[in-house]
Steps between C-alpha positions, in 0.01 A plus 500: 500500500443176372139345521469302901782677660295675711423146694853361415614765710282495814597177579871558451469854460784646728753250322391609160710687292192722369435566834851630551470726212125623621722638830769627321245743315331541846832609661592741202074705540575500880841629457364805283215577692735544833744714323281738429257498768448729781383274787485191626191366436505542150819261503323247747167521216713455196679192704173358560318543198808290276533258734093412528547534139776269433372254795144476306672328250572220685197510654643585819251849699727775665286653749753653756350678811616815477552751825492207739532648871760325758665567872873538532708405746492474886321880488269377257546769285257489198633444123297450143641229257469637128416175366423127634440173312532199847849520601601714224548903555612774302580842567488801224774793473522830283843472327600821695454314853707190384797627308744534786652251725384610816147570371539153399600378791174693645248300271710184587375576895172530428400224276708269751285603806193435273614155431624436903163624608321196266732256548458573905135466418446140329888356539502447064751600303472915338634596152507881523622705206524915471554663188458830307388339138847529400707272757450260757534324809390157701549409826403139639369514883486135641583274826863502356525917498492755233666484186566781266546515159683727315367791306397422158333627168107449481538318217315165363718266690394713821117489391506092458652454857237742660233295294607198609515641860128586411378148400665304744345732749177320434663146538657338768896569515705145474700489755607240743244645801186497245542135383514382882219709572249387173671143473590347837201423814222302577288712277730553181411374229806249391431318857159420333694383191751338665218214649336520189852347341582299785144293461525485159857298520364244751200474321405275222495787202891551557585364162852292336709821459399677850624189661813480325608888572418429864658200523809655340452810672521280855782331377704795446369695800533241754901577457464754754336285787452167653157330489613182739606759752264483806596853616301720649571767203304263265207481746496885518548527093190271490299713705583815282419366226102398635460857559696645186267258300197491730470156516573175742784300364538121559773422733523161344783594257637796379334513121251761681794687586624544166194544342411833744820632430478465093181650512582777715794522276327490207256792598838717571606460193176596325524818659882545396436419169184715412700822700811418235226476197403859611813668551604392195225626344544802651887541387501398159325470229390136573145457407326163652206326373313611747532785801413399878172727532349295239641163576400526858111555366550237230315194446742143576619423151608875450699543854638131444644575147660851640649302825650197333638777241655653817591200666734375154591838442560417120318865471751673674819305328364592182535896631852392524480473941681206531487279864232710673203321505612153383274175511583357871324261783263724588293514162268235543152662560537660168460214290136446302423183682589613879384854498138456651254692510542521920871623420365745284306644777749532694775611323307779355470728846875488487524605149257783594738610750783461340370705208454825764861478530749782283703391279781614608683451877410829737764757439768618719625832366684571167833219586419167364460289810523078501283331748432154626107582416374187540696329838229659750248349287620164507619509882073538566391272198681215631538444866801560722493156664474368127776734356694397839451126436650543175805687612393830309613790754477793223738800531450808606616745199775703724659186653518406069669838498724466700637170412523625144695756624709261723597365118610752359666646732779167448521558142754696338462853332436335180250279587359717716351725239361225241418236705213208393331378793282168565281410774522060428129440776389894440151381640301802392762690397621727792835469444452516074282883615800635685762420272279654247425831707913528492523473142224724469708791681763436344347554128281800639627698234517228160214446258236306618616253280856471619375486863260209384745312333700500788291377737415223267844386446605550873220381754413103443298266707424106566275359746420135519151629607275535204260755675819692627639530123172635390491753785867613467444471095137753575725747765794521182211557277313802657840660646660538141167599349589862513780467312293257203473869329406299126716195542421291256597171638678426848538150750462476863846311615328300752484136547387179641786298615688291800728716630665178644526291189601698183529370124836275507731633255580173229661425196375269178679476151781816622142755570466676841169384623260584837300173641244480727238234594167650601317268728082446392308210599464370205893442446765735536585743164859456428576799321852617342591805250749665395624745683513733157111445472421722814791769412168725465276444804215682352490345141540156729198615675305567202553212321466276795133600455468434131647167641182469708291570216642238315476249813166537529463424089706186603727558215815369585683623180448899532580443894854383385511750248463782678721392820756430196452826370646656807844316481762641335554383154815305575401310828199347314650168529368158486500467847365841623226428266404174623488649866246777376356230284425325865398786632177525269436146522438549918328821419245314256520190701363721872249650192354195407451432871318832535824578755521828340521870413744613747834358426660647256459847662671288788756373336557867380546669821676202684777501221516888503624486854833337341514753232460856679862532514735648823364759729741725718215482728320222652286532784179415692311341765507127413244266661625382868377127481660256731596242262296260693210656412549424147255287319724124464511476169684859422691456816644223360562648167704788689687260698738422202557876426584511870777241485628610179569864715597327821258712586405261833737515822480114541354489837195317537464574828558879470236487214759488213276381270202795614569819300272793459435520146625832453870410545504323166272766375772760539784262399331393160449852400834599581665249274206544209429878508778703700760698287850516559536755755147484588345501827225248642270712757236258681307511842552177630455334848807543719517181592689443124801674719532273822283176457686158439252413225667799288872389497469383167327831405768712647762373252261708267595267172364586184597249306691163385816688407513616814443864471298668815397822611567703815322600763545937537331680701177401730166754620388332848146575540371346854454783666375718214161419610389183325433634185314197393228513778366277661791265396787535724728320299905677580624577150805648306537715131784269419668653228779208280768660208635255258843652537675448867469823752833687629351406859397140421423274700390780745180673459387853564151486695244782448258485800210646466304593890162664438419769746194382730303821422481487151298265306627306208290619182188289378655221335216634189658841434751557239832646663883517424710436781606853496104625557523309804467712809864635570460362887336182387890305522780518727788359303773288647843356344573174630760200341437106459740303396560110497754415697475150638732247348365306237135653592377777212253651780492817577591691837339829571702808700485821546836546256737308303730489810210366738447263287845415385495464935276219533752285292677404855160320588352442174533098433307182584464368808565137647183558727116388288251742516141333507225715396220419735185280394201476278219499718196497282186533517598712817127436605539193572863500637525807721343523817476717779515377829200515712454309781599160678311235373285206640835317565867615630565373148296752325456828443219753320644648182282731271618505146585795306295649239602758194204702338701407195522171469377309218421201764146556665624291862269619746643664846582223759566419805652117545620289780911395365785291637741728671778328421489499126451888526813708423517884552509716157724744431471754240751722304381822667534381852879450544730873507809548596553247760133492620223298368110562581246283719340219255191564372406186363587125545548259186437095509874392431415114403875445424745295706935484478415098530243443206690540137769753637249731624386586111169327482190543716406256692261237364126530506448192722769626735340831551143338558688260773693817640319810454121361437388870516748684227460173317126547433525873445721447246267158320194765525657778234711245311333620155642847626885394561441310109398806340800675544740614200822244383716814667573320808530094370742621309686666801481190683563232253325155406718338807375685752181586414304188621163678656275773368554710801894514437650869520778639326849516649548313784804285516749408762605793616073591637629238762802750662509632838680820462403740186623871356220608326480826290206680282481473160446832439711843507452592821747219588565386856609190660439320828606168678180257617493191665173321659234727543263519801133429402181596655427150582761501773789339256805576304532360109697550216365829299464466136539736235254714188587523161694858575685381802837384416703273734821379558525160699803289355856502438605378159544087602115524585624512847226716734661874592581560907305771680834657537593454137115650465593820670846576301315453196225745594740735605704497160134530333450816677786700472489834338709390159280209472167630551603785228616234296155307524299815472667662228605261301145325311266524679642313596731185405333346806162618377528321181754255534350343884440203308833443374655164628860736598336808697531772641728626192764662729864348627432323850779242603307240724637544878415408858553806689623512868316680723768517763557867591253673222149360532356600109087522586236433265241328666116622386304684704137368475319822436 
């Protein structure tokens, strides 16, 4: 053996080749002694004298305690374990009592109530193996069951997995419960690190290059949210953050904000990274400069060299891993000049954990198993109301499943059994793990080769978020590291990019070309290639790097020459290379302004996204961001996309102009990414289905030319149990085919009902839809269908022919629904009714209070002008012609003869008027101006003339007679008129947000109390209320805004009531 082997291999003996040999030899001494012996013993001494042997040599002691004693079962009978290194057991055979099947079986019994007896004990996962020196078993016991292997030779291969089972005994097993337990709490020690990083970015040693990456960092983060948002979410996000980080943040802007949630960011990442340095060093032969045990007792200079190594991961390219660990934002402690000595200290407890950590993900039996490994982790690292605020609701792995399945279920035979799939926002790679589990089945029985090339080829993933790509990039990573075998070279096919805005497809000089402008603020990077120059993704990759390399050197020349070098020959024009040629110049020019070292990596990965070809499967859980929530300036840059799809329904008032994100999401992937015959599989909000906002959407264009997709089959999962807890958000599997359905334009529903006894699965454990509890889901077919005239909403029934039905009262209306009003903040505008007041004019009202209110007004009790007060009524109180006793009484400072009954009374009329409400309403003016844009914009410039307006009120607040119905499904309508008041009165009612009226005909013209009842009536009928019910949720839920409402036929008519009396007055309950 060749002179310092002996200390090459103990620290990376197991992956050595020598080592391999050392077992084979082992296997081959143990393997003669058992044929020949006479007992069992001498077969369990020869075992464990060549495998102390072979262990010594990589310095490894195997001291197993032998004859260990243990109760069985509920009689507690007693049983002896041969052998027992931690969680690892082994039981010893004479050939003659394990050459049979059933005696087999026998052995099989035993060792399995051994390892149920210690995993009942301490809950950790058991590797038992029985064997008679010749042949072998293992079994796996853990929280997931018992796997069993199949009978095997005792051979070398057999002796490196039990010594692996051996050392990792002594280490902590990586797995997604460990890293919450040792990296997530008040005590761990990355919260530590996390306020370490956090102070040293507001402090004064944050130097030039850490304030660039966060500045670009919050510039492309801040996509996902809006900072001039005054919603309560933010408040709560802030909040999370002082505890994540452990420290009070100023509430004076939001810098603080970001700066908590890089760091905390930042310290997630560490952790990802170092686990990723190990594994790899535990599946190949990768050898870095230094190993964690040491770094984490190193002095600074030593542990900063090995993490900035880490953090550019030129180490690992050069071993031929392309896009794993990839210079990104969250490198900036690493550098010479910002890693201090007090970010030494406290990064080096978490490399000292980390270190105790195997190097290779807790094993699950002998079938290669993909898991999301790192989603629990991150759900605890970073804070729910955070995550929330964000719009980052992370997938349980066997709702993934299913909608996979839901895709390929629509594809034809042939596509069907070599489909590619791509998640376009995979987050952390939930959806990238299940497709990747299928493929894994379905190779069971290839090379491990062939089954790693095809995941590679067939599971892809983009994320806009840069710590989601590295976690989805880290899952890919450690789930195909059992099949690395000695792979020589191989790239991670995940990437950073906008799901929403892809490369634009361009022409120059006759060459097919991909453009993109990357936004920095410095200027934006106008980049354009050829489209031949990324027809290899990986050799892209790689020399996008060398590009870097060269950046950095500020040498503009070899920058063009090797962009140029990836360009075919013959589209090396004059042109083409004065676009590259521009290229270099901005990446010198952001250089020279020490704007650097990050984008041509960028640049790499956003023009990938353009070149990653079709997929016959697209799907995911995109981001559900109300487009209003959108930071301005990218709003605005979607807007044009948006127009350029018709994408918006036109109707300001309806919120035409307010998407959720995730409807261009899904369209921009289907026209970049989905094959011909593919299918598009995404959970989505159902409002995409019914709202008015979405009638652009529903067209479901794809592109300029006009081609379009189709909407084919729909999962309904509202009553299935909420599997996003605690958000309650109704959503669908909507599942699109670029070729047009036999049943199109109707829809087969799947609902889903979960049964009230049986718990939905903790959203951490890894399950297929078909592990799921066989009782778990009660599965009903039901149809929608659009089927109003010139309307692409959908109607819901309980068949095609229920639906088809609702056609003779589908339509729109002559009748205006109102929804009710904007009263906010409710504590100062709702009030219960106490007692009379001082004067017959007054009265005692006590306002209402919310423990969740972001406004601190303090309980009250004030003396108000009865006559401005108006009884409240609320969506829940009205049924089927009954409505509910008021509960509280709203100030209605409108009148029909001041600007058409649109705009609140002046401020010197209410202090001549109503004295009392007037100064009420003076005292929390800074209150009323601190609320969000959300309702000026309701009520327009015009009519907003006083800070205490409230959203829509109009003409018809002024009526006398009013149908009112909820906004909700459990639909009912009633007639009201005046309502009786405690103060001995009758006044007009007025109407919640939730509380849809009806009050006019069509000419503006106020409704009779006749005309009242008839409509009520019609409202109520049994076709009707189905209608409303089944169909969305319903049209009236979602569409109660809509100037032309409710959406059903309803010819305007003054009933007689000569004869037949039709009754619908309330009863006051």
């Amino acid at each position: 053996m060749a002179p310092g082997l002996d200390s090459d291999l103990r620290q990376y003996g197991l992956r050595h080749p020598d080592f391999a040999a050392v077992l084979r030899d082992a296997a081959r001494a143990i393997n003669a002694i058992a044929q020949t012996s006479a007992n069992e013993a001498t077969i369990s001494a020869a075992f464990d004298t060549q495998l102390a042997m072979a262990l010594q040599r990589i310095g490894v002691e195997y001291a197993p305690v032998k004859e260990q004693g243990l109760s069985l079962g509920a009689k507690r009978l007693r049983g002896r374990i041969d052998s027992r290194v931690g969680d690892v057991i082994i039981e010893f055979k004479q050939p003659s009592t394990f050459n049979t099947p059933r005696l087999q079986e026998a052995a099989t019994r035993q060792v399995t109530a051994y390892a149920h007896s210690l995993f009942a004990d301490d809950g950790r996962t058991v590797a038992a193996y029985v064997t008679d020196g010749v042949k072998a078993k293992r079994l796996i016991v853990n929280a997931s069951g018992t796997f069993e292997g199949p009978l095997r030779p005792l051979d070398g291969d057999f002796l490196l997995e039990y010594a692996q089972a051996v050392v990792s005994t002594t280490l902590r097993a990586l797995s997604g419960e460990n890293l919450v337990k040792h990296f997530t709490g008040s005590t761990a020690s990355t919260k530590e690190l996390a306020t370490v990083l956090y102070n040293e970015l507001a402090s004064e040693s944050a130097v030039g290059r850490t304030q660039m990456l966060f500045q670009e960092w919050q510039l492309l983060f801040k996509l996902a949210h809006d900072d001039t948002s005054k919603q309560q979410a933010i408040l709560d996000r802030r909040s999370a953050l002082e505890d994540a980080v452990g420290v009070s943040l100023d509430e004076s802007s939001f810098l603080p904000d970001y700066r908590a949630l890089f760091a905390l960011q930042t310290a997630y990442s560490i952790v990802l990274k170092c686990i990723g340095m190990g594994v790899l060093q535990g599946v190949t032969q990768f050898r870095p400069s230094s190993d964690l045990a040491s770094v984490a007792m190193a002095d600074r200079a030593t542990t900063q060299r090995f993490l900035e190594a880490m953090e550019d991961g030129s180490e690992v390219r050069d071993r031929g891993v392309e896009n794993l660990l990839e210079g990104d934002f969250f490198s900036w402690y690493a550098q010479s000049d910002q890693f201090t000595p007090v970010i030494h200290r406290a990064v080096q407890p978490v490399l000292q954990d980390i270190a105790e950590f195997e190097a290779l993900p807790a094993f699950h039996g002998d079938r290669v198993a993909a898991r999301d490994l790192f989603k629990d982790f991150y759900m605890h690292m970073i804070p729910e109301k955070v995550r929330h605020s964000l719009g980052e609701y992370y997938t349980p792995s066997w709702l993934a499943d299913d909608t996979i399945n839901q895709a390929i279920e629509q594809l034809s035979t042939s596509d069907a059994e070599a489909w590619r799939l791509l998640d376009p926002t995979c987050g952390s790679g939930t959806f990238l793990t299940m497709g990747m589990q299928k493929i894994l089945d379905e190779t069971h029985d290839l090379p491990l080769a062939d089954r790693l090339d095809s995941v590679l080829q067939r599971i892809v993933g983009i994320d806009l978020n840069p710590l989601a790509v590295l976690t989805a990039r880290m899952n890919y990573f450690i789930n195909i590291s059992p099949l690395l075998g000695d792979r020589p070279a191989f790239h991670i096919p995940v990437y950073l990019g906008d799901a929403s805005v892809t490369p634009e497809p361009t022409v120059i000089d006759g060459v097919d070309c991909l453009s993109y402008s990357i936004r920095t603020l410095q200027q934006p990077l106008q980049v354009t290639m050829p489209r031949s120059a990324l027809r290899d993704v990986a050799k892209f990759t790689t020399e996008m790097a060398r590009v870097e390399f060269f950046t950095k050197a500020r040498d503009r020349s070899r920058i063009q020459a090797a962009l140029l070098a990836l360009v075919a020959e013959d589209e090396r024009t004059e042109a083409i290379t004065s676009e590259i040629g521009q290229l270099a110049d901005q990446l010198v020019e952001l250089e020279e302004r020490e704007w650097n070292g990050i984008w041509p990596r960028i640049i790499a990965d956003f023009l990938t996204t353009g070149a990653i070809g079709k997929f016959e499967i697209v799907v995911g859980n995109p981001p559900w961001i109300d487009w209003k929530n959108l930071p301005e300036n990218y709003r605005r840059s979607l807007v044009e996309l948006c127009i350029e799809r018709d994408i918006f329904s036109g109707d300001g008032v309806t919120g035409g102009i307010n998407l959720n994100v995730c409807a261009l999401i899904a369209l921009t992937a289907a026209e970049n990414w989905l094959a011909p015959g593919g299918a598009l599989a995404m959970l989505m909000p159902d409002t995409l289905l019914f709202q008015q906002s979405y009638e652009g959407f529903r067209r479901l264009k794809t592109g300029p030319s006009g081609d379009r997709i189709y909407l084919s089959k729909l999962t309904d999962w509202q009553k299935a149990g909420h599997p996003f807890k605690p958000v309650q958000q109704k959503f669908f599997t909507y599942v699109f085919l670029s070729e047009k359905p036999a049943d199109w334009p109707g829809v087969a529903v799947r609902e889903l009902h979960k049964a009230r006894t049986v718990p939905l699965p903790d959203p951490s454990t890894s399950y297929r839809f078909s592990e799921l509890p066989e009782d778990l889901f009660v599965e009903k077919a039901t149809w929608a269908e659009p089927i109003h005239a010139g309307k692409s909403y959908f109607s819901r029934g309980a068949s095609a022919p229920e639906v088809h039905a609702f056609a003779a009262v589908a339509g729109e209306s002559p009748y205006r629904g109102r929804e009710g009003i904007e009263f906010y903040p409710q504590e100062l505008l709702l009030f219960e009714y106490v007692g009379p007041g001082s004067t017959p004019t007054t009265a005692k009202f006590r306002n209402y209070q919310s423990p969740n209110s972001k406004h601190r007004i303090p309980a009250m009790t004030r003396e108000l002008e009865t006559s401005v007060m108006r009884p409240l009524i609320k969506g829940p109180m009205i049924s089927r012609f009954g409505i509910k006793a008021p509960q509280f009484y709203v100030p209605f400072y409108y009148s029909p003869d001041f600007a058409t009954g649109r705009s609140p009374l002046p401020l010197d009329r209410l202090m001549d008027e109503y004295p009392q409400l007037a100064r009420l309403l003076v005292a929390y003016r800074n209150v009323f101006e601190s609320q969000t844009q959300y309702n000026q914009r309701i009520i327009g410039e015009t009519h907003s003339t006083e800070f205490y307006a409230v959203a829509r009120v109009g003409a018809y607040s002024h009526a006398s007679n009013y149908v009112c119905f909820r906004d909700n499904t459990k639909w009912g309508a009633s007639v009201l008129s005046d309502v009786a008041t405690p103060w001995g009165t009758t006044t007009k009612p007025v109407f919640q947000n939730h509380a849809v009226s009806i009050s006019e005909r069509p000419d503006g013209a106020f409704i009779s109390l006749d005309e009242a009842h008839y409509i009520c009536a019609v409202l109520n009928s049994t076709l009707v209320s189905n209608f409303v019910i089944r169909s969305s949720e319903a049209a009236v839920v979602q569409n109660s805004r809509a100037r032309e409402h409710p959406n059903f036929r309803l010819r305007q008519r003054q009933p007689r009531s000569a004869g037949r009396t039709i009754s619908s007055r309330p009863r006051l309950k």
